[in-house]
One Martini backbone bead per residue (centre of mass of N, CA, C, O) as a GRO file, in nm:
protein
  156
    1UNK     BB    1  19.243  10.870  10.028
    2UNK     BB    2  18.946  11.041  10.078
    3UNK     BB    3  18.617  10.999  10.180
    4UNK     BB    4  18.502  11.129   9.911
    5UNK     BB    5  18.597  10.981   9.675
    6UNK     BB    6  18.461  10.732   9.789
    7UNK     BB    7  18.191  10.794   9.751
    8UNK     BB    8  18.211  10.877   9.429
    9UNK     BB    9  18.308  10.614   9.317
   10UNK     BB   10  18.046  10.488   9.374
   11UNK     BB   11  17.691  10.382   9.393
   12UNK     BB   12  17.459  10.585   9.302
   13UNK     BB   13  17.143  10.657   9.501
   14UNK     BB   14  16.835  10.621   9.447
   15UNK     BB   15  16.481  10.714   9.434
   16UNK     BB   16  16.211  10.604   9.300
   17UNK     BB   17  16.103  10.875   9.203
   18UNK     BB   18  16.390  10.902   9.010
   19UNK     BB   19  16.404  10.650   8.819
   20UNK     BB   20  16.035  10.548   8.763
   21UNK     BB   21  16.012  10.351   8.985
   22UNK     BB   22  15.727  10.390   9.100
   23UNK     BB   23  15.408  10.383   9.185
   24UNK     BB   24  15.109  10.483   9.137
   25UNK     BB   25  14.928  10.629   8.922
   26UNK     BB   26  14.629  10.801   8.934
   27UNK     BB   27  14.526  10.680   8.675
   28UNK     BB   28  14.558  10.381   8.754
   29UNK     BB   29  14.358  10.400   8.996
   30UNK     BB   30  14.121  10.464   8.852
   31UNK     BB   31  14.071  10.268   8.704
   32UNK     BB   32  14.060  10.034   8.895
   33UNK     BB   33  13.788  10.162   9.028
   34UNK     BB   34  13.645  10.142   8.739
   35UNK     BB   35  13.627   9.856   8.745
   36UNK     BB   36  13.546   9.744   9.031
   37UNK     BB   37  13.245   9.883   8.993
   38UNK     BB   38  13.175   9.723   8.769
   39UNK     BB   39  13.201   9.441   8.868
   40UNK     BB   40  12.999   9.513   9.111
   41UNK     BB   41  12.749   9.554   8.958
   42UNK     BB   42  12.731   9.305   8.793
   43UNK     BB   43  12.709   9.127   9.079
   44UNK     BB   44  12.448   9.300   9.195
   45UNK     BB   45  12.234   9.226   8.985
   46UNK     BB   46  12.302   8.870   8.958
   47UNK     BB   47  12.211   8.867   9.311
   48UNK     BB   48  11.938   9.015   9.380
   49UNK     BB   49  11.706   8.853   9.223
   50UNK     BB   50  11.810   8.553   9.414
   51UNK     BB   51  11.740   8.651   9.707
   52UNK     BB   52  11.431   8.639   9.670
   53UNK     BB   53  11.387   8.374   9.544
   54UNK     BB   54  11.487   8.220   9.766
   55UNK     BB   55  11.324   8.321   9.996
   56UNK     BB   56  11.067   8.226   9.877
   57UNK     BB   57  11.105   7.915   9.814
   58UNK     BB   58  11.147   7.897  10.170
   59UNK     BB   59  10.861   7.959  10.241
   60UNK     BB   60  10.727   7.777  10.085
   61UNK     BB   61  10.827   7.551  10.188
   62UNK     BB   62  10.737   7.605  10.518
   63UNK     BB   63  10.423   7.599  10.475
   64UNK     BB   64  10.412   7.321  10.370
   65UNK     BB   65  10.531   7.164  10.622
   66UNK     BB   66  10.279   7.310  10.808
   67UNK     BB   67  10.094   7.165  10.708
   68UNK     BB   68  10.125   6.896  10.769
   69UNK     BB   69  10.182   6.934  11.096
   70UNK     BB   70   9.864   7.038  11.080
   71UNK     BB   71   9.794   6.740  11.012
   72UNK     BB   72   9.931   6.572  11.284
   73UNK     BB   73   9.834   6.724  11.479
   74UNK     BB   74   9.523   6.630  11.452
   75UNK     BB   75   9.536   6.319  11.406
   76UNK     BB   76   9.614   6.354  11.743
   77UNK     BB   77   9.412   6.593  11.832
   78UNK     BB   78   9.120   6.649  11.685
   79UNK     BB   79   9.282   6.938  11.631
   80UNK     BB   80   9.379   7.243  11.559
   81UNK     BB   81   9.596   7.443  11.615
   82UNK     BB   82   9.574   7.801  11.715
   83UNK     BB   83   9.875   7.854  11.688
   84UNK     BB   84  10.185   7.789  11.529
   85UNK     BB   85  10.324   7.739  11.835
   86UNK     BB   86  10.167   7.493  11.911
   87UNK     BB   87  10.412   7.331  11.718
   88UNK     BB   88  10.632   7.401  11.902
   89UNK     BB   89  10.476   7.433  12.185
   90UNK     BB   90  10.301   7.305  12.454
   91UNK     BB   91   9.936   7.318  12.481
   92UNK     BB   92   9.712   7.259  12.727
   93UNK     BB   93   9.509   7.110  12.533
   94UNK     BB   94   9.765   6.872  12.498
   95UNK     BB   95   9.825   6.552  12.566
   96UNK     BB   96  10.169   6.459  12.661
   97UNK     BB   97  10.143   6.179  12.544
   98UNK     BB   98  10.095   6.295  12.232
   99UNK     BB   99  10.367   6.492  12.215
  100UNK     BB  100  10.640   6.489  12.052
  101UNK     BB  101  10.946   6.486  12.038
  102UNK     BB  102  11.043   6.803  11.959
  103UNK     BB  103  10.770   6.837  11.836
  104UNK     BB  104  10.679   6.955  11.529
  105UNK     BB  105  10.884   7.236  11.565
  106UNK     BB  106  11.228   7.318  11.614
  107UNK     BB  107  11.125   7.643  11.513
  108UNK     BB  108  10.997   7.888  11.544
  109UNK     BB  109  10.794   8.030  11.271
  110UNK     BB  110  10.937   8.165  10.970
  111UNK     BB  111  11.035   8.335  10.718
  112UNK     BB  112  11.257   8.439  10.469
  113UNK     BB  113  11.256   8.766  10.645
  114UNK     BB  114  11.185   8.684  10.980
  115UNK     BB  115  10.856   8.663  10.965
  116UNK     BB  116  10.552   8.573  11.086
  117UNK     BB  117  10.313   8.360  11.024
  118UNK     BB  118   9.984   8.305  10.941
  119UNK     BB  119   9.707   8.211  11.097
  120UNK     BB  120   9.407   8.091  10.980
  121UNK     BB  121   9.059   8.003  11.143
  122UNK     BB  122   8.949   7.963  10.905
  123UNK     BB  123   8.949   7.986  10.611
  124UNK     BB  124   8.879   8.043  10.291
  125UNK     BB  125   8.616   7.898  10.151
  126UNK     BB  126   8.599   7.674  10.419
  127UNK     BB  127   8.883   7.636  10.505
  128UNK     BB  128   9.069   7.516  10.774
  129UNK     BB  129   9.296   7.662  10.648
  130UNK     BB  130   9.604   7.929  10.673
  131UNK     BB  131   9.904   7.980  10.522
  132UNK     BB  132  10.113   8.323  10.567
  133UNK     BB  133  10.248   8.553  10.377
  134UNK     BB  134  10.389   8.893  10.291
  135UNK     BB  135  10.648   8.895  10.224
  136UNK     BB  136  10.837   9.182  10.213
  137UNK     BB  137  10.652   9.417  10.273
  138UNK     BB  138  10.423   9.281  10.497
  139UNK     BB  139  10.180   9.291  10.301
  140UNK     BB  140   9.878   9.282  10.150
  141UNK     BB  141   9.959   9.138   9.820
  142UNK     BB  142  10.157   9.197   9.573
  143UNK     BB  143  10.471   9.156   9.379
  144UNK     BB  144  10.651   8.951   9.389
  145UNK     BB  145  10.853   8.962   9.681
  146UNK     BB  146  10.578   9.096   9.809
  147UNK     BB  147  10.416   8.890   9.781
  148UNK     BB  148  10.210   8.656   9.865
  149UNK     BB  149  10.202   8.324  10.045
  150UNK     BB  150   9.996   8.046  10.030
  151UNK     BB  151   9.867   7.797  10.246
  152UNK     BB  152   9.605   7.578  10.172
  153UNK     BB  153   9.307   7.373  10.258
  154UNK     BB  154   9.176   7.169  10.141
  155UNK     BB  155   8.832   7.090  10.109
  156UNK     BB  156   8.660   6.753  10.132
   0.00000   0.00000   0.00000
């Protein structure tokens, strides 16, 4: 026998492309791209306005606690701070004997934006003060997202 012989009578070997067993056809990829973007549409519409609310909801937090250490400060020093940063890092106008470890605020004031909140004295209205955010868009006004969020300090 010569090795002719002998190749042709093994089993002959195809590439998967002659057998039928190949990759994916263009239209099964197209099918999964637009199950894939159907899905993704799906996860972010139901998470879109999630995302907005729950910043609303951790600003109006941060505003109250704001709120709070604003009359701890005055119960302290007997005047409320001049603007919200002297509740994180001690102003000269105030005792450092008075001064609680780690101030009043462990991290200098942001909205749920990461936008600075607002401190009026006095507020409107007679009001001691003012703590407020603008919201998403920055400006004063707006609904949804956009709303002000404002904590008021009702006068006694």
């Amino acid at each position: 026998m010569n090795k002719k012989t002998r190749r042709a009578a093994g089993p002959v070997r195809r590439s998967p492309s002659q057998k039928g067993e190949g990759g994916f056809t263009l239209v099964e990829m197209m099918v999964v791209i637009v199950i894939i973007g159907i899905l993704a549409t799906v996860v972010i519409v139901n998470i879109s306005g999630k995302a907005d609310r729950a910043k609303m909801e951790a600003t109006s937090a941060i505003i109250k606690q704001l709120g709070q250490q604003m009359e701890l400060f005055k119960l302290d020093n007997n005047r409320y701070p001049e603007n919200l940063m002297d509740l994180h890092r001690m102003p000269s106008y105030v005792d450092p004997k008075k001064w609680p470890p780690g101030g009043y605020i462990t991290e200098p004031p942001v909205d749920g934006w990461g936008r600075d909140l607002l401190l009026r004295l006095p507020g409107p209205d007679n009001t001691p003060f003012d703590i407020m955010s603008l919201g998403e868009d920055n400006r004063e006004g707006g609904e949804g997202p956009a709303a002000d969020i404002t904590f008021r300090k009702r006068p006694k």
